[in-house]
C-alpha positions as CSV (number, residue, x, y, z in Angstrom):
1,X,79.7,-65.8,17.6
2,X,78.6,-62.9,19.0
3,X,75.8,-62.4,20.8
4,X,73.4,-59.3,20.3
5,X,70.0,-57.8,22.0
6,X,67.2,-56.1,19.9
7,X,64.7,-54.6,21.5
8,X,61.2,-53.3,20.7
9,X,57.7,-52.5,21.7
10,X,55.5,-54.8,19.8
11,X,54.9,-56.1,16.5
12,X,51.7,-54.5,16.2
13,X,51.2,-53.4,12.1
14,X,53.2,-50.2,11.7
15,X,56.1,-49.0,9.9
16,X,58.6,-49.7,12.4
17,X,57.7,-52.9,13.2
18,X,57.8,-53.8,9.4
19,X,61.3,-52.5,9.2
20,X,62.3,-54.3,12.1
21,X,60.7,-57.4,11.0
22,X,62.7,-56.8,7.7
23,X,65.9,-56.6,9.4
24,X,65.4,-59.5,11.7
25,X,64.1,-61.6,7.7
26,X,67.7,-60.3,6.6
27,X,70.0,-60.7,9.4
28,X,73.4,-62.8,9.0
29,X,72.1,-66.1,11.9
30,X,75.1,-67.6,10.7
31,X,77.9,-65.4,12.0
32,X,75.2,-63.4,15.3
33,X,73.3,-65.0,17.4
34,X,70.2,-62.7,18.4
35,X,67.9,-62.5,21.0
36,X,64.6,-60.1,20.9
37,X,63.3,-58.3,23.7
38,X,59.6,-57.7,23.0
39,X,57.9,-55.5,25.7
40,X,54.7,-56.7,24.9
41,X,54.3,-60.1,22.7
42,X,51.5,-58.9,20.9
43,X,50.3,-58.0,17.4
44,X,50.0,-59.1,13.6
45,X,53.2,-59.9,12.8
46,X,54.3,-61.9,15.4
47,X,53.6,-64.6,13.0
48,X,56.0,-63.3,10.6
49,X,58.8,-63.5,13.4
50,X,62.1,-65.6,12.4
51,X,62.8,-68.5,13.6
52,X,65.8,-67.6,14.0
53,X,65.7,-65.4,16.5
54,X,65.3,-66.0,19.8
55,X,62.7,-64.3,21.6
56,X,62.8,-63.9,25.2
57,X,59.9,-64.6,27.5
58,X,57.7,-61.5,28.0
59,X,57.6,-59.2,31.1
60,X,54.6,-58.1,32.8
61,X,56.6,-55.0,34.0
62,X,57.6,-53.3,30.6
63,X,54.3,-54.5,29.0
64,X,52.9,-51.5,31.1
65,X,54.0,-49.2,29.2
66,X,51.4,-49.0,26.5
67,X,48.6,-49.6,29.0
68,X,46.4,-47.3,30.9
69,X,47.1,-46.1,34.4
70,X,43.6,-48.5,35.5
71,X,45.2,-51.4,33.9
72,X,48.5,-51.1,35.1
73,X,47.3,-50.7,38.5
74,X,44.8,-53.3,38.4
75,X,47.7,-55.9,37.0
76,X,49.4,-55.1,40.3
77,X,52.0,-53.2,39.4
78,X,51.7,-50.0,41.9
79,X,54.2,-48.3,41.9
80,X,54.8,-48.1,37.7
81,X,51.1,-46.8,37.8
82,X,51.8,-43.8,40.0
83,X,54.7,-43.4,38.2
84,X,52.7,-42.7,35.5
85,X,50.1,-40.5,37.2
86,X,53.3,-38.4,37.9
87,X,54.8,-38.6,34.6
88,X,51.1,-37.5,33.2
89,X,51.6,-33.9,35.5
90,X,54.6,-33.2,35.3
91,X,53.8,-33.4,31.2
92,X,51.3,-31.2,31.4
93,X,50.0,-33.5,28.1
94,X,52.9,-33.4,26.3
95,X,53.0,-36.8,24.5
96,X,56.5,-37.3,23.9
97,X,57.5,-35.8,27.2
98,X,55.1,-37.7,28.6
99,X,56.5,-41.1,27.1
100,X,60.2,-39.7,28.1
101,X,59.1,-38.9,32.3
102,X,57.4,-42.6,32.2
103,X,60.2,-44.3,31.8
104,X,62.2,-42.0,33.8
105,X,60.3,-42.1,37.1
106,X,59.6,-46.3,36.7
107,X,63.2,-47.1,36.2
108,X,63.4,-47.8,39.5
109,X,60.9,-50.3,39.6
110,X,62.1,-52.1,35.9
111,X,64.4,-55.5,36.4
112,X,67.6,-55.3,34.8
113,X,68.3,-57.8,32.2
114,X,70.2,-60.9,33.4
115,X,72.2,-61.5,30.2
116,X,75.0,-59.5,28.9
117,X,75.2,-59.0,25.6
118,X,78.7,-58.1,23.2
119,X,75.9,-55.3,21.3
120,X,72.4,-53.9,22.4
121,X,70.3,-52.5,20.1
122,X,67.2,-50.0,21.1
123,X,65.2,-50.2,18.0
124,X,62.0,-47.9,19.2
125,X,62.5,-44.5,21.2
126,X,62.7,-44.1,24.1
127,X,65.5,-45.9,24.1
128,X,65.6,-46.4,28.4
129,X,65.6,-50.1,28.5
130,X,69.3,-50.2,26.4
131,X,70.1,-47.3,28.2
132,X,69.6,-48.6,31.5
133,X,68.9,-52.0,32.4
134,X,71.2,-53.9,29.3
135,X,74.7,-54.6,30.0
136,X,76.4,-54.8,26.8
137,X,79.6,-53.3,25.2
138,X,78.7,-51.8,22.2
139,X,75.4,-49.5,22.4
140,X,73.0,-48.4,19.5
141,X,70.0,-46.8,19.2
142,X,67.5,-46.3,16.1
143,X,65.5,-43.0,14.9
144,X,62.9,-43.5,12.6
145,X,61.2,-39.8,12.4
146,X,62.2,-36.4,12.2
147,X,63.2,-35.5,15.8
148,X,63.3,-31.1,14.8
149,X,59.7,-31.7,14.6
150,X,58.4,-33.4,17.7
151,X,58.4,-31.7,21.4
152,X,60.8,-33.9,23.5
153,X,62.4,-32.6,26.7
154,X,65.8,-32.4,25.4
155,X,67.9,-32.5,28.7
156,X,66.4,-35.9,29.3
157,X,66.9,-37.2,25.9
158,X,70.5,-36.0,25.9
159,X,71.2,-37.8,29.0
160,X,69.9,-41.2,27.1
161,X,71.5,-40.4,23.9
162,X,75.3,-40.1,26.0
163,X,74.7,-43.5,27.0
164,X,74.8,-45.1,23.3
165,X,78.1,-45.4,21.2
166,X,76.3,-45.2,17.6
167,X,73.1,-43.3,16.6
168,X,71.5,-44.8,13.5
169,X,69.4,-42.6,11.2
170,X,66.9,-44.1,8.9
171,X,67.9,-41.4,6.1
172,X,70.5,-39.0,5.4
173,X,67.7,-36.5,6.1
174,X,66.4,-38.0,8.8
175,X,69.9,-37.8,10.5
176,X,69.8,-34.4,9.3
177,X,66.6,-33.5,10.9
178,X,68.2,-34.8,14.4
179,X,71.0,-32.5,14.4
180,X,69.3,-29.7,14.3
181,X,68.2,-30.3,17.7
182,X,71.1,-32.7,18.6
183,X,74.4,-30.9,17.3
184,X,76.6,-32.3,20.0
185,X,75.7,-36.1,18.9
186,X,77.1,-35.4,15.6
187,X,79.8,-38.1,15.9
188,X,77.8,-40.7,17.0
189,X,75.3,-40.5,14.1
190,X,75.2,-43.0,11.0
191,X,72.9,-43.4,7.9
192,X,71.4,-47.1,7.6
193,X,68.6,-47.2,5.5
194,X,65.2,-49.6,6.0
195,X,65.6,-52.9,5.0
196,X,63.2,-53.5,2.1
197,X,63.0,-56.9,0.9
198,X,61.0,-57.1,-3.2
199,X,60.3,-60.9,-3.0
200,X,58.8,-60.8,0.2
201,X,56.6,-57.7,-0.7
202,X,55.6,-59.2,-4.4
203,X,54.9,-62.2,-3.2
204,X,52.2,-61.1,-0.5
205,X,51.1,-58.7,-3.2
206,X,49.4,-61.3,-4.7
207,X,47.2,-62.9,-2.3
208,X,44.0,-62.7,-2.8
209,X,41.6,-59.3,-1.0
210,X,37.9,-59.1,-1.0
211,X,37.1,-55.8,0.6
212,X,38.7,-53.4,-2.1
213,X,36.8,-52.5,-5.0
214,X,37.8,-52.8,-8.2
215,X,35.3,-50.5,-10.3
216,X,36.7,-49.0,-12.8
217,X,35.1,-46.0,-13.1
218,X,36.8,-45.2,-9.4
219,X,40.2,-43.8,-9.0
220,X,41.5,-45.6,-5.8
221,X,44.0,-43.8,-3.5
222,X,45.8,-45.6,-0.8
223,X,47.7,-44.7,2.5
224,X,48.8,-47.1,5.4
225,X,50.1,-46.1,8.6
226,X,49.0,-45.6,12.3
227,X,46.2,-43.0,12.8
228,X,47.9,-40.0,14.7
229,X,48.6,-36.5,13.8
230,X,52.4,-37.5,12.5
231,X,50.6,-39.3,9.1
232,X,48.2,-36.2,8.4
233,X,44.8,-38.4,7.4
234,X,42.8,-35.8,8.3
235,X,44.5,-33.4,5.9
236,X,43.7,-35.9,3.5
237,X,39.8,-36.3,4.3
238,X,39.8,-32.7,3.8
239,X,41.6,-32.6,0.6
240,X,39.5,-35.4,-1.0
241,X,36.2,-33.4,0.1
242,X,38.1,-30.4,-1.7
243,X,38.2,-33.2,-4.8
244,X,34.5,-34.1,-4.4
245,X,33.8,-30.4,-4.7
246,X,35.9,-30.0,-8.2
247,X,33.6,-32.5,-9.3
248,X,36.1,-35.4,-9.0
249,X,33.8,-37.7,-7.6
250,X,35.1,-40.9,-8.3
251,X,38.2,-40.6,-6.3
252,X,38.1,-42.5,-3.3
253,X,40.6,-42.8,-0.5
254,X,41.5,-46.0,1.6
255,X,43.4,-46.0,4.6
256,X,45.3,-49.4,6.4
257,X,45.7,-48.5,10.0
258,X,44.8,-47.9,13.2
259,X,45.0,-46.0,16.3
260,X,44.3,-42.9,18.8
261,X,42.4,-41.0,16.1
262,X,40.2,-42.9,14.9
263,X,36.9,-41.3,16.1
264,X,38.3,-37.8,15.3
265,X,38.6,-39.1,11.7
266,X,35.1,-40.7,11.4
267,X,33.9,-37.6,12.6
268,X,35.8,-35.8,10.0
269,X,34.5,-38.4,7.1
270,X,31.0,-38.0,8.4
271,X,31.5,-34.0,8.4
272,X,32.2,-33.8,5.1
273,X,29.7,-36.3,3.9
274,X,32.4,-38.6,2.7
275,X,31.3,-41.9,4.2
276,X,31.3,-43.5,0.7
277,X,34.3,-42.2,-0.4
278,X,37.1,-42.2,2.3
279,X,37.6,-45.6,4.0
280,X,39.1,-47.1,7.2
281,X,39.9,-50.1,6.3
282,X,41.7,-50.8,9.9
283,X,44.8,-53.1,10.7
284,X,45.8,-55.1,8.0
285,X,48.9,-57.9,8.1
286,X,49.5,-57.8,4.2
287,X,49.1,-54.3,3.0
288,X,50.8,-55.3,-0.2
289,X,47.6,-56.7,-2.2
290,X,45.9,-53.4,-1.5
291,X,48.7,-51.7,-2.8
292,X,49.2,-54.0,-5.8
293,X,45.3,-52.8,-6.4
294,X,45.5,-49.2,-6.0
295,X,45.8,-46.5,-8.6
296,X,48.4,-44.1,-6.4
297,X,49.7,-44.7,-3.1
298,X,49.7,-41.0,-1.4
299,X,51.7,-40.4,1.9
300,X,50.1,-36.8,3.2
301,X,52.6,-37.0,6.2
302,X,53.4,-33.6,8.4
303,X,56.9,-35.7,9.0
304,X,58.6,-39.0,8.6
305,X,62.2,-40.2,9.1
306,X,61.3,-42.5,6.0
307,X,58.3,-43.9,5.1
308,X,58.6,-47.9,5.0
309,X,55.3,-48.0,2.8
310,X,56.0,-45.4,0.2
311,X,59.5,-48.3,-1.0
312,X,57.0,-51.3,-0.7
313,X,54.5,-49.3,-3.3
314,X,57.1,-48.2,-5.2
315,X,58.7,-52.1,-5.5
316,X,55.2,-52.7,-6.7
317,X,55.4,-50.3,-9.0
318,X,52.6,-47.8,-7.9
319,X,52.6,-44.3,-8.6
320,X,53.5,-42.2,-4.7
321,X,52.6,-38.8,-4.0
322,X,54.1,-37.2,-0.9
323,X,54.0,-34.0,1.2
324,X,56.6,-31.8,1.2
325,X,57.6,-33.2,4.4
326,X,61.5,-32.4,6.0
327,X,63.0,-35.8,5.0
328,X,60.7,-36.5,1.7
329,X,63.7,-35.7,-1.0
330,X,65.3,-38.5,0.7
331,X,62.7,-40.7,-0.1
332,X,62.0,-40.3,-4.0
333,X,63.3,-38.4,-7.1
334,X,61.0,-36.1,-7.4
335,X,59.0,-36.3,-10.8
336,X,60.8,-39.4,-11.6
337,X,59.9,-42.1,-9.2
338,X,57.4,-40.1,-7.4
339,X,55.8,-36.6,-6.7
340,X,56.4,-34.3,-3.6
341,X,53.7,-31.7,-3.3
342,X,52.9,-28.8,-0.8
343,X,52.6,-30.0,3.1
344,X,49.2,-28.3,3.3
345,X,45.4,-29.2,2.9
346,X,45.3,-27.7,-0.6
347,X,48.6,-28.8,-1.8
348,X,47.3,-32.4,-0.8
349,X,44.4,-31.5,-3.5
350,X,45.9,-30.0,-5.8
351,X,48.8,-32.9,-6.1
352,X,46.2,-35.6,-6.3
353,X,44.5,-33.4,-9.1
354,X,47.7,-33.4,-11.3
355,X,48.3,-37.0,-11.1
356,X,44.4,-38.0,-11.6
357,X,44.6,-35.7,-14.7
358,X,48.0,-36.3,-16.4
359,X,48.1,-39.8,-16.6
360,X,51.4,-40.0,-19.0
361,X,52.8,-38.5,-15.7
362,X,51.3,-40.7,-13.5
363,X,52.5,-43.7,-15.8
364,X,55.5,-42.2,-16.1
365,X,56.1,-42.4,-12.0
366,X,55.3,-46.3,-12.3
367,X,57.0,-47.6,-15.4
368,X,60.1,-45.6,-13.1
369,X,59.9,-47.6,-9.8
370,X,59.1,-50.6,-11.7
371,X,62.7,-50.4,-13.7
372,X,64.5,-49.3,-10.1
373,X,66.1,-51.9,-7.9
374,X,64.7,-51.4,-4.2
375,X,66.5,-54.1,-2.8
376,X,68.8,-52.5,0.0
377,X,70.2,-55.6,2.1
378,X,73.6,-54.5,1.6
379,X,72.3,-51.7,4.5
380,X,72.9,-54.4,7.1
381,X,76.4,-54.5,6.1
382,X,77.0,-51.0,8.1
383,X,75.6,-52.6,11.0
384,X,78.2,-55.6,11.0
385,X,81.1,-52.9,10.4
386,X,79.7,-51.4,13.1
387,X,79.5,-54.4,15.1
388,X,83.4,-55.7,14.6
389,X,85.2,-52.6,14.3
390,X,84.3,-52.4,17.9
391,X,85.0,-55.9,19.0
């Protein structure tokens, strides 16, 4: 049996972490024996975690990494919190490049795992922990968003990348996307879509909420992800107010999330006099009910690898409108089994306006992803070719 590492951050309620949480629902126990390395044992859907899989004991060391400078100090670890005051200069506030020197200058200071492992897999960039401190034979790392968008220091990343034997791209688009900054990894990349399980995601569906309206006189828009500039929600607060002002006033938007922009959002909705209309709902562990209970699910995203939520709404059977985002074709037929409108303020708008308006189209969209087969376990059978083609 052979024995394989997965690593993450945290199972905090995001995209990634669904996906991985999928994968880990779906993996072959019977022929791979897995262990998960969780920097940080914390959120949501650590409840949701297989038993299964083995999860190793946290470390105080890599749980630094998604804490301040104070509290890394203060928990005694000194030198990973100048590290970090050095990783924050040399930056010069450049997220990414921020995240990429922070691992680079506390490597030093990180234990090396004392297990070796026949595959490693790095399922959240950076991918340093794999990279570095894992001995295994058989590499892989995961990419989840479109890498020719974000600002990463690409000599750095390049010297991470040539340490993995297979690059796994959420979408053929997505992989797409990476190339265009990454042409020499070509070989290494492979397509292995997010594991989307129906029966898990209709069965949650129908658990009960009590926070989500259900007037019918109000058109109900839904998005989930974390709040950061990737997802676009403040496009979308300005779009709706654009709504509000064609005299759509029944629309309201809900978002399930949470994160770093919070109060730039609430200051937005409160701008724009939309306190009634656009909603933070915050984190949620079952988004599913909330989609079940929606009129249209809208993703309003400035980029994606591929959108986790937009399959569970569409195995629900919701209507999805998306930006025009690099990797979006690769996520629905447009017209058919959902609707891809112009990455812009207005374009948000003037999409939603279609849909609220031609409701054979928007039916159309549903009675579509209802008749369509999301289920994509097969996926994980790349992974095992992967796995013992290299053995």
């Amino acid at each position: 049996m052979k024995k394989i590492l997965i690593s993450s951050f945290d199972l905090e309620v995001g995209g990634v972490e669904r996906s991985l949480i999928s994968m880990l629902n779906n993996f072959d126990y019977d022929n791979y024996y897995v262990d998960l390395m969780l920097y940080s044992h914390t959120g949501d859907f650590m409840n949701v975690l297989p038993k299964k899989c083995n999860l190793l004991k946290e470390n105080k060391k890599y749980k630094t990494f998604r804490m301040s400078v104070l509290e890394t100090i203060k928990s005694m670890n000194f030198l990973i919190g100048t590290s970090r005051i050095f990783s924050k200069i040399k930056a010069k506030g450049k997220g990414y490049i921020q995240m990429q020197y922070m691992w680079e200058y506390a490597l030093p200071f990180l234990p090396k795992s004392k297990e070796t492992y026949d595959v490693a897999i790095s399922f959240l960039w950076p991918h340093y922990y794999v990279a570095e401190k894992v001995d295994a034979k058989l590499n892989i790392g995961w990419i989840h968003t479109d890498y020719s968008i974000i600002d990463t220091d690409i000599e750095l990343d390049l010297k991470i990348w040539n340490k993995f034997d297979y690059i796994v791209a959420v979408s053929e688009d997505c992989k797409k996307a990476f190339l265009k900054k990454y042409p020499s990894l070509v070989l290494k990349l492979i397509v292995i879509e997010n594991i989307t399980s129906p029966d898990f995601v209709k069965t949650l569906a129908d658990k009960e909420i009590d926070d989500f309206p259900r007037n019918k006189s109000d058109f109900n828009i839904l998005s989930v992800g974390r709040y950061c500039d990737a997802k676009g929600f403040d496009n979308a607060i300005k779009a709706l107010r654009i709504l509000h002002d064609r005299g759509y006033a029944n629309i309201k938007w809900y978002i399930i999330g949470y994160g770093s922009d919070e109060k730039l959002y609430r200051k937005l909705i409160e701008e724009n006099n939309l306190e009634e209309n656009f909603i933070l709902l915050g984190k949620k562990t079952n988004p599913y009910s909330y989609m079940k209970a929606c009129d249209l699910y809208a993703q309003p995203s400035r980029y994606e690898g591929k959108a986790v939520t937009v399959s569970e709404a569409q195995i629900l059977g919701k209507p999805v409108i998306l930006t025009n985002y690099t990797t979006a074709n690769s996520q629905v037929n447009d017209g058919t089994d959902g609707y891809i409108t112009n990455l812009s303020i207005e374009g948000i708008a003037n999409g939603i306006e279609k849909l609220y308006k031609d409701n054979e189209f928007r039916q159309s969209i549903s009675q579509n992803c209802k008749n369509t087969d999301y289920s994509n376990t097969y996926e994980l059978n790349k992974l095992y070719d992967v796995i013992n083609i290299n053995k």
